[in-house]
Structures are given as C-alpha cells and as structure tokens.
N, C-alpha and C positions, 0 to 999 in steps of 0.2 A: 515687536516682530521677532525679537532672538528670542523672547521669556517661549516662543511657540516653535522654536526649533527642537528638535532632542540632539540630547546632549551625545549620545553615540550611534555611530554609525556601522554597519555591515562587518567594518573591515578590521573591529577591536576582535584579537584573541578569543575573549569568552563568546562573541556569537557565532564566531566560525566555529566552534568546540560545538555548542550546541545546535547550530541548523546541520553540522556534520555528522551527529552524533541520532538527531532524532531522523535524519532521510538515511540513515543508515538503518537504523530500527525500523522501519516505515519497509524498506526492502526487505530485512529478515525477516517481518511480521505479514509481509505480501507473499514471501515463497513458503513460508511455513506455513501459509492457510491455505495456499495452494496447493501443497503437499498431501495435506490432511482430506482437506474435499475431492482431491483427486484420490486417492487412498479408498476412502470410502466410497465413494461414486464411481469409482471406472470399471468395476464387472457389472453395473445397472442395464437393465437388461434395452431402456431408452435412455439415450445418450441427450437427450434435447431437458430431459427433464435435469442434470447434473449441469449443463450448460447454460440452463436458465438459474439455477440456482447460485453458480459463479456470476452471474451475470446482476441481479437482481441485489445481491451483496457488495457487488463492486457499485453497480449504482446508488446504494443506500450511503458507501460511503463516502461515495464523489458528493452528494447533497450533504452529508454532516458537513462533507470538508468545504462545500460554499458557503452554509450557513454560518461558519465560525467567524469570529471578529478577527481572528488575531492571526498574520502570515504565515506562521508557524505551523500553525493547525490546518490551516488550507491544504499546505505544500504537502504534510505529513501525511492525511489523508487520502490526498488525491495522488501521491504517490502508492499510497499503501495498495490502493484500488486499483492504480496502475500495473503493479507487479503482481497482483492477484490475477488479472485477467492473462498480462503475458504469461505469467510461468506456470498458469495451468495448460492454455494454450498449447504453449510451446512445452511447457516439460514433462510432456507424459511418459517419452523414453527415455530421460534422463532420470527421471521417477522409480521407473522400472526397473533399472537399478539397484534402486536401494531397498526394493523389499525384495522379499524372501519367495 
C-alpha cells in the first residue's frame, strides 16, 4: 500500500515553481491570443463570425485540455481557454490602447 503512494506532494518547492510558473504562461499565452485575434478581427465587418472563432478555439482547447492524462496539462489548458474567452471579451478597450 505505501510502494502506491507518491513520494511527493503539491506543497514541495519544485511543484509550486512549476504549476506557478506554467498558469502563469497559460494567462500570458490567453491574453496574447486574445490580443492578436482581437487585433485582426475587430474592424470585420460581422462581429459573430470573430466571436465564433474565439469561441471555437477556446473550445478546441477546453477538449485538448480534458483529454490530457496528466493535471498539469488540464489546468494549463483549460486556463489558457479561460483567459482567451475573458480578455477578448472583456479587453477590447483596453486593446485599443495599445494600437496605433
């Protein structure tokens, strides 16, 4: 019964380094794709078709991220698709901003 325990848990240094380090990435790689498809998409002249395209991609990667074996990849994922749908959503005037 212990040979089927793992030997480490959540709360060792190196997994907090790494599950903080890739929902970190998972956030910047969510608003920078947000960015970008908002970028391109938001003078289209139907707004349904850039909102299905966010949409369709954040779903594609909610499914990678249930299909994966391993937590890591789930969370990763299914954050990434999270912050894709928010901060296109939500950041079109904060967007505006930043270009020119």
């Amino acid at each position: 019964m212990v040979g089927m325990m793992p030997d480490r848990s959540l709360g060792e240094p190196n997994d907090v380094v790494i599950w903080t380090a890739s929902s970190l990435l998972a956030l910047l790689l969510g608003l920078g794709t947000a960015f970008c498809l908002w970028f391109a998409l938001h003078r289209s002249d139907q707004a349904i078709v850039a909102q299905g395209a966010v949409g369709s991609l954040s779903l594609g990667l909610v499914l990678i991220g249930l299909g994966a074996d391993r937590p890591l990849t789930r969370v990763f994922f299914v954050l990434f698709a999270a912050t894709l749908v928010i901060g296109y959503a939500v950041g079109g005037p904060g967007f505006a901003h930043l270009t020119p």
